[in-house]
N, CA, C and O atoms as a GROMACS GRO file, in nm:
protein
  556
    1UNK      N    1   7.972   5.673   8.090
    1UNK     CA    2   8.018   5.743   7.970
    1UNK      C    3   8.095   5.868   8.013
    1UNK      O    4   8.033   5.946   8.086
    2UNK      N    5   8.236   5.903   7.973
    2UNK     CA    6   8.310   6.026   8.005
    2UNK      C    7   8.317   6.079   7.887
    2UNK      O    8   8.328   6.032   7.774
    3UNK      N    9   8.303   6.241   7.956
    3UNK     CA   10   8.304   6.346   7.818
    3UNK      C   11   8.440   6.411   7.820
    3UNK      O   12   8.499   6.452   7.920
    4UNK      N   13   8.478   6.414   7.705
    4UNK     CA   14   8.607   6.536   7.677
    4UNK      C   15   8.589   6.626   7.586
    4UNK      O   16   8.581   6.564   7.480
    5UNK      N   17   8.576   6.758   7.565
    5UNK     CA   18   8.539   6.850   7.480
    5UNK      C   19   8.661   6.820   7.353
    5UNK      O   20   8.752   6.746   7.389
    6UNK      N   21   8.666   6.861   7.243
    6UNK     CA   22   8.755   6.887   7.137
    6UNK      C   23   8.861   6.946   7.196
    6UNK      O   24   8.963   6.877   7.198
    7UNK      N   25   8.866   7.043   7.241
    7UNK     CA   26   8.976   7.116   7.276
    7UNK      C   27   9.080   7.075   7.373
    7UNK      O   28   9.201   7.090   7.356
    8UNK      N   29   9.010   7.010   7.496
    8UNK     CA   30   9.096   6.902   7.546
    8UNK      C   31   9.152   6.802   7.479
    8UNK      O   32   9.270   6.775   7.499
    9UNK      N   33   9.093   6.746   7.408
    9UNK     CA   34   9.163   6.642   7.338
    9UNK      C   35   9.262   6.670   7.229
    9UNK      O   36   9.346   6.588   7.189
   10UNK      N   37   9.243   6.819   7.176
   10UNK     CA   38   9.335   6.874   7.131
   10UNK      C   39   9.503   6.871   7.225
   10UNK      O   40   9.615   6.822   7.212
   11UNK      N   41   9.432   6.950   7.312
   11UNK     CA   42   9.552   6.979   7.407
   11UNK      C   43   9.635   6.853   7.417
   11UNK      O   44   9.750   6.844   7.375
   12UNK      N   45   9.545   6.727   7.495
   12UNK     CA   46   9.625   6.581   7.514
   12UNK      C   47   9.721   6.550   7.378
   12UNK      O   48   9.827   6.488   7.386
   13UNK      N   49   9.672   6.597   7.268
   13UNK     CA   50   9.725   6.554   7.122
   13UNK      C   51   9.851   6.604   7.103
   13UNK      O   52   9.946   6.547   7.048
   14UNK      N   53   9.847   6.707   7.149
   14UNK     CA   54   9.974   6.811   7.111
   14UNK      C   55  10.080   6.750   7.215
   14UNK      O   56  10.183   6.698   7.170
   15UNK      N   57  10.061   6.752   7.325
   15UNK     CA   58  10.122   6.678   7.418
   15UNK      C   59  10.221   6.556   7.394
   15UNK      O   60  10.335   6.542   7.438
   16UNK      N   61  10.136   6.457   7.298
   16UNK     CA   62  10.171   6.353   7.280
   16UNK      C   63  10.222   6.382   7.146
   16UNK      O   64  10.272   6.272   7.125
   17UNK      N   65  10.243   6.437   7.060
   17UNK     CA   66  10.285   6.503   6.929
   17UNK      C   67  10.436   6.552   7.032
   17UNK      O   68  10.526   6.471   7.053
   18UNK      N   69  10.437   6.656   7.072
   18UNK     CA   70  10.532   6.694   7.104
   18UNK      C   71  10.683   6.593   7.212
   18UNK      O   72  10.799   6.634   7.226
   19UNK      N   73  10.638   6.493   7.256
   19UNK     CA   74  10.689   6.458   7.331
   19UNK      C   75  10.744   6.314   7.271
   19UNK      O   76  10.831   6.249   7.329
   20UNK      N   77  10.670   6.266   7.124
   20UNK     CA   78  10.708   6.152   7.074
   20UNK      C   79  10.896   6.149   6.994
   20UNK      O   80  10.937   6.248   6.934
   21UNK      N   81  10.966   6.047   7.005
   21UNK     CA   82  10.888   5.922   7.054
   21UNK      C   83  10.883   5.885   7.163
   21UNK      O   84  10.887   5.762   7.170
   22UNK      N   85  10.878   5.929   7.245
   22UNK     CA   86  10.885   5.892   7.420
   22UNK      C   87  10.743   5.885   7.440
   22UNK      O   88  10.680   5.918   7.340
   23UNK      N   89  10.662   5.847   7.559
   23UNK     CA   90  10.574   5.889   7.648
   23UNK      C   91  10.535   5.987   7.717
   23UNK      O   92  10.593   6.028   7.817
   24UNK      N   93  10.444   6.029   7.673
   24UNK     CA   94  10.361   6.151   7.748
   24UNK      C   95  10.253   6.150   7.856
   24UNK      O   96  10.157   6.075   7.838
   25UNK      N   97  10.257   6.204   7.935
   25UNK     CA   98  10.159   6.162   8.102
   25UNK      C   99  10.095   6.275   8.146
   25UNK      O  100  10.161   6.379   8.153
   26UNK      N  101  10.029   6.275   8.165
   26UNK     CA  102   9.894   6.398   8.223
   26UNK      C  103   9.786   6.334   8.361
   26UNK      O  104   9.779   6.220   8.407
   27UNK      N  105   9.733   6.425   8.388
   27UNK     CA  106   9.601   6.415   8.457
   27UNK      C  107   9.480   6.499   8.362
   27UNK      O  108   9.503   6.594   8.287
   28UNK      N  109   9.372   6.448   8.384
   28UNK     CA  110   9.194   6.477   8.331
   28UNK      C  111   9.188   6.546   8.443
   28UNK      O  112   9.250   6.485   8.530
   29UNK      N  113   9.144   6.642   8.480
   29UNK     CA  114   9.002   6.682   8.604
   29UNK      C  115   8.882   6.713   8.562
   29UNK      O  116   8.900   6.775   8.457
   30UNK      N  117   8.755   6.706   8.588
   30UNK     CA  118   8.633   6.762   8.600
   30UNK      C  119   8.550   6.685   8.715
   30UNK      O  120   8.573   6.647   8.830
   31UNK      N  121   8.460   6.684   8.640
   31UNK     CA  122   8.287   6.603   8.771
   31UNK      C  123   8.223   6.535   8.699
   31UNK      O  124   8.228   6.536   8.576
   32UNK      N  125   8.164   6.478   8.757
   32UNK     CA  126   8.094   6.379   8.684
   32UNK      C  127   8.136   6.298   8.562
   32UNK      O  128   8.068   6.269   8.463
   33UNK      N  129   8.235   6.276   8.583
   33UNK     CA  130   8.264   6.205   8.393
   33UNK      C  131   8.296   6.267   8.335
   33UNK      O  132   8.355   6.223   8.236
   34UNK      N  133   8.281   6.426   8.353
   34UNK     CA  134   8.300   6.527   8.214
   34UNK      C  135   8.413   6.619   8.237
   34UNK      O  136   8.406   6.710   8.319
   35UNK      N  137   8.510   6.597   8.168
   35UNK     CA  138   8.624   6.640   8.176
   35UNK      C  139   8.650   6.825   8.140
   35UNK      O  140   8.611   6.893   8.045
   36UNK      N  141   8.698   6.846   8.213
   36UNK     CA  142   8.688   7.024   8.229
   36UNK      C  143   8.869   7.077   8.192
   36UNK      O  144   8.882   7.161   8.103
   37UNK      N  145   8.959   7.040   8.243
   37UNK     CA  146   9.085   7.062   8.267
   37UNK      C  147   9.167   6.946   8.242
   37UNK      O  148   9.131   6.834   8.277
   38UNK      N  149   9.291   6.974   8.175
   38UNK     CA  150   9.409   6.912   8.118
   38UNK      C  151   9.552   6.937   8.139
   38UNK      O  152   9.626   7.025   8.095
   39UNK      N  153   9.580   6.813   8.238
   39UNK     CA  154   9.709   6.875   8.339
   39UNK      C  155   9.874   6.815   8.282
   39UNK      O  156   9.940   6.732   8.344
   40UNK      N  157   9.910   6.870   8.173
   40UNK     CA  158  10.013   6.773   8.118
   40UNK      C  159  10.148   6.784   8.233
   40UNK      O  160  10.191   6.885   8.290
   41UNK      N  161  10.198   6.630   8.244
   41UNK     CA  162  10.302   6.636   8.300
   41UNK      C  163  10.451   6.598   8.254
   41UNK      O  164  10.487   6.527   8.160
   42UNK      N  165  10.496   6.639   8.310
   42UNK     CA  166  10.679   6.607   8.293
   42UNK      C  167  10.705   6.403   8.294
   42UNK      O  168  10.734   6.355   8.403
   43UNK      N  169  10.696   6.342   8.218
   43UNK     CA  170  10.745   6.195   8.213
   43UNK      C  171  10.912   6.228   8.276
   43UNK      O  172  10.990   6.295   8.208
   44UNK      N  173  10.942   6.183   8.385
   44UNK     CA  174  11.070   6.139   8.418
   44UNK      C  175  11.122   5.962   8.410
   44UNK      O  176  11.236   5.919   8.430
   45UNK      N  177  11.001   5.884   8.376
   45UNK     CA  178  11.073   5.781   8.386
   45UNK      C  179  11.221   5.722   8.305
   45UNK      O  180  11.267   5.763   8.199
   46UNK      N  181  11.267   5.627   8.384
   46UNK     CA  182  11.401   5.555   8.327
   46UNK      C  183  11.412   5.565   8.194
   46UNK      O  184  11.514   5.615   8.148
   47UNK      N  185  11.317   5.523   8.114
   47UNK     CA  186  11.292   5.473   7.985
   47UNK      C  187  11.191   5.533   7.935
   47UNK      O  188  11.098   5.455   7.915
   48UNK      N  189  11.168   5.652   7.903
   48UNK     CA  190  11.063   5.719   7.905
   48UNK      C  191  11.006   5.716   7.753
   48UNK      O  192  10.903   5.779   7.726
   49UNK      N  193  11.083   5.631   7.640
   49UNK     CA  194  11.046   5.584   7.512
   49UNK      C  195  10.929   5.437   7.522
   49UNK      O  196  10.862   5.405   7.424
   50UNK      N  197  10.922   5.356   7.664
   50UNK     CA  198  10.874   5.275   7.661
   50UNK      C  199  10.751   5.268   7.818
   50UNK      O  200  10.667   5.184   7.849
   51UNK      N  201  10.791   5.389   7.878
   51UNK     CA  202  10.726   5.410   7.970
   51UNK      C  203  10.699   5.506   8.052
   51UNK      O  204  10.778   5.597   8.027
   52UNK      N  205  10.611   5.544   8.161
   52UNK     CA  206  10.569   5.687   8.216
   52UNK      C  207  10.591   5.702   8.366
   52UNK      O  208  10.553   5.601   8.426
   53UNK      N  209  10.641   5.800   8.447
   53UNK     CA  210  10.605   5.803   8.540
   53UNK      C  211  10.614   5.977   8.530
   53UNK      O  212  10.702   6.026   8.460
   54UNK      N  213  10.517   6.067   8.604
   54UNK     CA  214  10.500   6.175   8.632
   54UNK      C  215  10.581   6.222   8.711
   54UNK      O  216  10.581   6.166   8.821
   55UNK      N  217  10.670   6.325   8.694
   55UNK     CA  218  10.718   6.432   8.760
   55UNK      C  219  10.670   6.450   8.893
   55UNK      O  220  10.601   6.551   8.911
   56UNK      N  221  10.696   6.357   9.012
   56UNK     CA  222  10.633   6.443   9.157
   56UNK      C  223  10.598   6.560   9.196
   56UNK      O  224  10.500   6.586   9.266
   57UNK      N  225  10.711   6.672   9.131
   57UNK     CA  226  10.638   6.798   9.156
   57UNK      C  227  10.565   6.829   9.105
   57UNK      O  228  10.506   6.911   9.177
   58UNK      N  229  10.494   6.816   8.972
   58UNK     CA  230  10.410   6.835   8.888
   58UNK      C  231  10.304   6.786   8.910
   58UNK      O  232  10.196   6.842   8.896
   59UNK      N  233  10.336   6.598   8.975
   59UNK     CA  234  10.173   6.565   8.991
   59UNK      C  235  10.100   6.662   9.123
   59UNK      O  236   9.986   6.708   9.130
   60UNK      N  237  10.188   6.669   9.198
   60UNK     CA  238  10.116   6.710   9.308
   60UNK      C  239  10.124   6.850   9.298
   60UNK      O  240  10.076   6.903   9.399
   61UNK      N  241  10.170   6.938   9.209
   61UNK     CA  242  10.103   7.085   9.208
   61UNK      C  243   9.986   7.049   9.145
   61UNK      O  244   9.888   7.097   9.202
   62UNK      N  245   9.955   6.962   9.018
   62UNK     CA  246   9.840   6.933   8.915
   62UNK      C  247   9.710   6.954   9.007
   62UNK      O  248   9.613   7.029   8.996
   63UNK      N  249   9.757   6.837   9.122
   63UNK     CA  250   9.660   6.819   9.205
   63UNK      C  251   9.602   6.890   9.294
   63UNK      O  252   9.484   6.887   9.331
   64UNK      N  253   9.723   6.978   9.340
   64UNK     CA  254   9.677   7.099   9.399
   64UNK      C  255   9.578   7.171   9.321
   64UNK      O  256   9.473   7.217   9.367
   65UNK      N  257   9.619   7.178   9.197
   65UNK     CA  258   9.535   7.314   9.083
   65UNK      C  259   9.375   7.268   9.072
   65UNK      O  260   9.274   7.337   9.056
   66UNK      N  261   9.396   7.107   9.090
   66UNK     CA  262   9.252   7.029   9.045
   66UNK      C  263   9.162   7.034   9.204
   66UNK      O  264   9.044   6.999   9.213
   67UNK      N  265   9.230   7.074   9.298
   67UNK     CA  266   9.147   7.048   9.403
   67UNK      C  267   9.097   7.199   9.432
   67UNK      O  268   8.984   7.213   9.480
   68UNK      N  269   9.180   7.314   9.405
   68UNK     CA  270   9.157   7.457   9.403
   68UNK      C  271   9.045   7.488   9.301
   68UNK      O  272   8.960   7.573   9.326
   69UNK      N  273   9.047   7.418   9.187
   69UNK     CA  274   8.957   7.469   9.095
   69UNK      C  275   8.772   7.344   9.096
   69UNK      O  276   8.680   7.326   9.017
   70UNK      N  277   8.808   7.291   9.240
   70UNK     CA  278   8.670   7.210   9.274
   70UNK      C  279   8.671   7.104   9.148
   70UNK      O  280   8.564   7.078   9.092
   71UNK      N  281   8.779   7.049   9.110
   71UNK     CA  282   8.777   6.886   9.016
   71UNK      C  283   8.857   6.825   9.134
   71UNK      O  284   8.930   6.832   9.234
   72UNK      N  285   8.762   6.741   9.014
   72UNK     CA  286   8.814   6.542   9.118
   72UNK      C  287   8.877   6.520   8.928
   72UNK      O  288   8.855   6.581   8.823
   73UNK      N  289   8.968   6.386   8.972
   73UNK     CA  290   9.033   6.323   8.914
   73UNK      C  291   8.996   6.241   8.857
   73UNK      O  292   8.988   6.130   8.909
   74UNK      N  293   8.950   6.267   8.706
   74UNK     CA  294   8.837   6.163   8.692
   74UNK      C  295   8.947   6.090   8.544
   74UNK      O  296   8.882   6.014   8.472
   75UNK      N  297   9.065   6.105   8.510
   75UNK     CA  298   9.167   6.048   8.424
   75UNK      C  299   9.264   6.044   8.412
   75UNK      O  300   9.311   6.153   8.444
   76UNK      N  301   9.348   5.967   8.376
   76UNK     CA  302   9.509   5.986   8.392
   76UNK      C  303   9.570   5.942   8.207
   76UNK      O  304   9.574   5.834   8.148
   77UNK      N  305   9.593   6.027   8.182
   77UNK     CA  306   9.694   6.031   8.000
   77UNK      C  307   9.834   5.970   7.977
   77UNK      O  308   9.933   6.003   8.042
   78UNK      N  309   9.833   5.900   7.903
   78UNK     CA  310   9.936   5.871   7.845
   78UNK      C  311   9.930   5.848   7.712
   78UNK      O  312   9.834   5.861   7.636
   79UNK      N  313  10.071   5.806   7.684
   79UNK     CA  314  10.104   5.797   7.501
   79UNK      C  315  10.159   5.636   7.440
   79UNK      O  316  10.279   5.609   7.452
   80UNK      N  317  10.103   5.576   7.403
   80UNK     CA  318  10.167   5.516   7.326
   80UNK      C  319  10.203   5.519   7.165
   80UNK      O  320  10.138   5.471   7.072
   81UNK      N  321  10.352   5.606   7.162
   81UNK     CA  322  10.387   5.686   7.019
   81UNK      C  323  10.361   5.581   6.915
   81UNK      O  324  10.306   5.608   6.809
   82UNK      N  325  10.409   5.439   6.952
   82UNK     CA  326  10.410   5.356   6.849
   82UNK      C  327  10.226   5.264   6.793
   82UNK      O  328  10.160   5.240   6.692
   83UNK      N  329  10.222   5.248   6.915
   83UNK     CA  330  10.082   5.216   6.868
   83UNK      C  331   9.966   5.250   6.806
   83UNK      O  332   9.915   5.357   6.839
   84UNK      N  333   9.918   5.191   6.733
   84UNK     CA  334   9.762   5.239   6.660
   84UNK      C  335   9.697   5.235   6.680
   84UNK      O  336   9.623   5.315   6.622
   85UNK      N  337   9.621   5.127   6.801
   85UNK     CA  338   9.541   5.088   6.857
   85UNK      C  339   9.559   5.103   6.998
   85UNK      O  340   9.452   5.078   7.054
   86UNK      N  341   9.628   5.127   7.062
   86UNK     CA  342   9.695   5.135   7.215
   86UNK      C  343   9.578   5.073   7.309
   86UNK      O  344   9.458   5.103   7.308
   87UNK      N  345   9.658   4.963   7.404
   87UNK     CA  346   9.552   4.893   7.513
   87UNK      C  347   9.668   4.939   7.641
   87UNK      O  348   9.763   5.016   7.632
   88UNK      N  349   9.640   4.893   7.711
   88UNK     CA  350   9.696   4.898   7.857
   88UNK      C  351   9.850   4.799   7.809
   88UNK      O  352   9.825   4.710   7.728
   89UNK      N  353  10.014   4.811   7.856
   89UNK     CA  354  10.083   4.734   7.907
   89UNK      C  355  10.056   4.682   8.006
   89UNK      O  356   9.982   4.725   8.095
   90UNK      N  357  10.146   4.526   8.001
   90UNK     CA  358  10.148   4.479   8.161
   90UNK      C  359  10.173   4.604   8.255
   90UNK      O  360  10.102   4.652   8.343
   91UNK      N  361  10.319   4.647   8.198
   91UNK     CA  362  10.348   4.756   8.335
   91UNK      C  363  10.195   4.866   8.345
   91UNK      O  364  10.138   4.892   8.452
   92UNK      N  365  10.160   4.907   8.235
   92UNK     CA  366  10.031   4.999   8.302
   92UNK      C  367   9.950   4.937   8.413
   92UNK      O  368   9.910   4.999   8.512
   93UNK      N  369   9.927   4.795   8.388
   93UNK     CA  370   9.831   4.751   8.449
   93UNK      C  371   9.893   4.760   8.640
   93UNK      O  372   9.841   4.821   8.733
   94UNK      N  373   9.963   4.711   8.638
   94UNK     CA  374  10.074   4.708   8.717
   94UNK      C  375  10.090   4.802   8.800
   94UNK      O  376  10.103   4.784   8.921
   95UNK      N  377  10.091   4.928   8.733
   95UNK     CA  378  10.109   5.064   8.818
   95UNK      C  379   9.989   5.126   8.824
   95UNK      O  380   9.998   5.248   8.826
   96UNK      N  381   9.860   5.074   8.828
   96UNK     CA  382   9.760   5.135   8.789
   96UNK      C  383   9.699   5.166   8.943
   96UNK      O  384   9.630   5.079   8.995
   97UNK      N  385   9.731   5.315   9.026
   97UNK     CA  386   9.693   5.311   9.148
   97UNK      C  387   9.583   5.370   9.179
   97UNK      O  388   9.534   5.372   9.292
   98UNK      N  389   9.522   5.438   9.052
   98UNK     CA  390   9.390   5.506   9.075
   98UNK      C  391   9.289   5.430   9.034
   98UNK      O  392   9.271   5.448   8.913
   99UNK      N  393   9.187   5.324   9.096
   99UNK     CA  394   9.120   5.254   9.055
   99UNK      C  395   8.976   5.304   8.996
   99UNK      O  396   8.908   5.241   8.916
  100UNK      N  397   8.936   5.474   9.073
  100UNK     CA  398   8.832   5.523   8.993
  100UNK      C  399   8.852   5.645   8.924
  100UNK      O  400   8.774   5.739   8.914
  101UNK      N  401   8.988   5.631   8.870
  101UNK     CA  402   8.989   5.703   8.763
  101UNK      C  403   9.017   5.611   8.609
  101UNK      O  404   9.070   5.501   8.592
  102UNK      N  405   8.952   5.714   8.502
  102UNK     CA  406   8.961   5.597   8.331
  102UNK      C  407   9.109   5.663   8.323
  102UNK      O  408   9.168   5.757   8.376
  103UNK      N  409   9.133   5.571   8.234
  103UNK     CA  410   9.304   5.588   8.202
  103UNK      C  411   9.283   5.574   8.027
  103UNK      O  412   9.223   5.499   7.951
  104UNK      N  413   9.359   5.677   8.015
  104UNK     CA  414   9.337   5.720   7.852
  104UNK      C  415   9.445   5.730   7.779
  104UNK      O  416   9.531   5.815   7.803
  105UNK      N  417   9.454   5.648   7.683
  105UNK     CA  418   9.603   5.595   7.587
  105UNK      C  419   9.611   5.623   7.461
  105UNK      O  420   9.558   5.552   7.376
  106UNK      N  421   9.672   5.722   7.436
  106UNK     CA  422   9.744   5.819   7.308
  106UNK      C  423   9.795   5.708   7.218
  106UNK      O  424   9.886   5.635   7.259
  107UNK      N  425   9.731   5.685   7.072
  107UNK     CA  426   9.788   5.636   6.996
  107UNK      C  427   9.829   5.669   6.800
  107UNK      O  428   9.740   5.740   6.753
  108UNK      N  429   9.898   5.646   6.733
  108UNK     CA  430   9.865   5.728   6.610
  108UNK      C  431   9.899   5.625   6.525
  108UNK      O  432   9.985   5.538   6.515
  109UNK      N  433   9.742   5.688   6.430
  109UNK     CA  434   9.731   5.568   6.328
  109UNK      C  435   9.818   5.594   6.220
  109UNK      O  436   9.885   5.695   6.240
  110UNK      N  437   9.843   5.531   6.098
  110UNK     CA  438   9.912   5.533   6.001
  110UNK      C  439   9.970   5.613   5.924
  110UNK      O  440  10.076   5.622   5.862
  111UNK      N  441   9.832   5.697   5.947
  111UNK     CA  442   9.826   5.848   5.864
  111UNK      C  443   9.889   5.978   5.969
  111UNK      O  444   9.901   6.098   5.944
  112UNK      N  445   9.923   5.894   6.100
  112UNK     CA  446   9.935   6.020   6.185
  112UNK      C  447   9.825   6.085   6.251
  112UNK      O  448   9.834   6.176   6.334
  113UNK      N  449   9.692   6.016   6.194
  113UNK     CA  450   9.587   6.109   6.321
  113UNK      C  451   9.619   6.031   6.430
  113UNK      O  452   9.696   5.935   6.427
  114UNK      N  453   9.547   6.083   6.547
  114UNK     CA  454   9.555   6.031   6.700
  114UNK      C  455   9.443   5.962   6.719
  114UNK      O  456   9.334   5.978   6.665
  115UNK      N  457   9.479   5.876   6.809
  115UNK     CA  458   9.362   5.753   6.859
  115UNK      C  459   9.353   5.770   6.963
  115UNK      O  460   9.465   5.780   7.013
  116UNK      N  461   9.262   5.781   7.043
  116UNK     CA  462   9.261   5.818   7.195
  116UNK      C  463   9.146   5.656   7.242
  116UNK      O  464   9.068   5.599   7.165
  117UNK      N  465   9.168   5.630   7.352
  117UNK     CA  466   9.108   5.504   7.404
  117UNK      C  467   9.081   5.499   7.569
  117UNK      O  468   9.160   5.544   7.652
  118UNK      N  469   9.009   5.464   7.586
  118UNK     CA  470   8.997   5.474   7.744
  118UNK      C  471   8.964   5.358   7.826
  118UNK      O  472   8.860   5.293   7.810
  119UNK      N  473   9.060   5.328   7.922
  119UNK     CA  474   9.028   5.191   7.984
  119UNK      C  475   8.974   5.185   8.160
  119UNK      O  476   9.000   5.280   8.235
  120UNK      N  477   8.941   5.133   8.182
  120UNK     CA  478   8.891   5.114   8.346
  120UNK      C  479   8.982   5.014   8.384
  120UNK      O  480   8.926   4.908   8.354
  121UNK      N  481   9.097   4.988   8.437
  121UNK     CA  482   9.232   4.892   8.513
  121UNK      C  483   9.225   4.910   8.634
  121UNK      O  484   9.226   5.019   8.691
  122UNK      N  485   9.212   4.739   8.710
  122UNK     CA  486   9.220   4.719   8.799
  122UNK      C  487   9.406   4.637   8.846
  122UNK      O  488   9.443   4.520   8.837
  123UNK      N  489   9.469   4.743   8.886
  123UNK     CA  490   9.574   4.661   8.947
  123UNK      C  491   9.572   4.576   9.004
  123UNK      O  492   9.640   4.480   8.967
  124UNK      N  493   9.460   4.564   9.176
  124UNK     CA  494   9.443   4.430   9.230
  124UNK      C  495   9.417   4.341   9.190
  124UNK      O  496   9.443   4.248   9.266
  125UNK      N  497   9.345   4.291   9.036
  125UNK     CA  498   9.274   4.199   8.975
  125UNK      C  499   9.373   4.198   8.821
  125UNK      O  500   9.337   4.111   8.742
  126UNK      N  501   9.468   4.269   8.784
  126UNK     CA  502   9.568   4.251   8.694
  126UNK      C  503   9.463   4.231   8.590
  126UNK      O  504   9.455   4.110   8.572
  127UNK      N  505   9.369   4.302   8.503
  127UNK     CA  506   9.312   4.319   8.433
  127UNK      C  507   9.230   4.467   8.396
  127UNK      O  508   9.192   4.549   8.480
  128UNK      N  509   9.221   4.474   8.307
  128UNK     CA  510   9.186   4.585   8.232
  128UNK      C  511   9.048   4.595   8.151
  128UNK      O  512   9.002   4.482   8.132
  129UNK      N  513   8.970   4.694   8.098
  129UNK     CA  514   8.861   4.688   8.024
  129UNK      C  515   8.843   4.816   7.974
  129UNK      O  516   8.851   4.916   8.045
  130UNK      N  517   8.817   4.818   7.838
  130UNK     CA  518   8.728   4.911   7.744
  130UNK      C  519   8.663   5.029   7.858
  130UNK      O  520   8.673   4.997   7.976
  131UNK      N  521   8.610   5.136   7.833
  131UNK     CA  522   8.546   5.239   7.879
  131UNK      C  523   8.499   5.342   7.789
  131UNK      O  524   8.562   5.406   7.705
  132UNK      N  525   8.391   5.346   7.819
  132UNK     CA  526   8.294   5.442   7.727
  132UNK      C  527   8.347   5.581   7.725
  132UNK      O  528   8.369   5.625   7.838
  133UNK      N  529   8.373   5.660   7.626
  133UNK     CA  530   8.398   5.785   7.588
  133UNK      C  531   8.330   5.855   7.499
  133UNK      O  532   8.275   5.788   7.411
  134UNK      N  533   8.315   5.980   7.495
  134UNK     CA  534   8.266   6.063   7.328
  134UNK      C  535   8.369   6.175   7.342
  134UNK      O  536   8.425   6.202   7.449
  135UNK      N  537   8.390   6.241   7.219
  135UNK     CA  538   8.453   6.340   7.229
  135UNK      C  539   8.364   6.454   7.170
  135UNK      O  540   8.318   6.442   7.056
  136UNK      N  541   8.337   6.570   7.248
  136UNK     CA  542   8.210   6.658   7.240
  136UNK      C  543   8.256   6.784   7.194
  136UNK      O  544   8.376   6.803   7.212
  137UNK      N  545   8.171   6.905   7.122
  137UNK     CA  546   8.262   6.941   7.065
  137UNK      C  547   8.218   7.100   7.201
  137UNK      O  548   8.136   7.113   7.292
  138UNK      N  549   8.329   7.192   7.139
  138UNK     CA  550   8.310   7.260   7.241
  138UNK      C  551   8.224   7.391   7.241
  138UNK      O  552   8.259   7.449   7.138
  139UNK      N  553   8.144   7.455   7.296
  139UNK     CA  554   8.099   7.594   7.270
  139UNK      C  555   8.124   7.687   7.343
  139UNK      O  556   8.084   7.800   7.315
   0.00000   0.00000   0.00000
């Protein structure tokens, strides 16, 4: 089970609010499952309305910031603007190089709230699965 406080998930929201209709890409850090820090990044990909790739300099300062501040990498963000339900694409599955990190997919329902979802993807095995989340609130 991974935790994300309100406020993070705020943050991821705005992110993906701001960047639609394109794709939006981040890193999670904390420990244990429980998410502490929210690393939004620069999408440079080709097609960045239909897909993500992170800014190199960005991922790897992110990572710098997440290894300085004692987090491990426990998620990786994205957006799918159009979807309501958002699962993994082939291509996610595809590019999916962090095998123990959950991968968490931005979606907005009808009304415009956000759907957040979290999957466990295995690239070597070209399959994907559900992953337990709560969203906690913060104090």
């Amino acid at each position: 089970m991974f935790e994300i406080g309100r406020g993070l998930w705020d943050e991821m929201l705005a992110h993906a609010r701001r960047a639609s209709p394109e794709e939006c890409c981040g890193l999670v850090g904390g420990r244990a499952g429980v998410a502490s820090s929210v690393y939004p990044l620069r999408n440079v990909a080709g097609d960045a309305l239909t897909a993500y790739e992170a800014a190199p300099e960005e991922l790897f300062a992110a990572q710098r910031r997440m290894r300085a501040a004692g987090e491990e990498l426990i998620g990786i963000y994205h957006s799918h603007p159009r979807a309501r339900d958002p699962v993994p694409s082939q291509t996610d599955v595809k590019l999916a190089f962090y095998p123990s990190a959950v991968y968490f997919i931005i979606g907005f329902a009808d009304d415009g709230r956000g759907v957040l979802r979290a999957f466990r993807i295995s690239e070597r095995e070209a399959r994907w699965e559900r992953a337990e989340f709560r969203i906690t609130e913060d104090f």
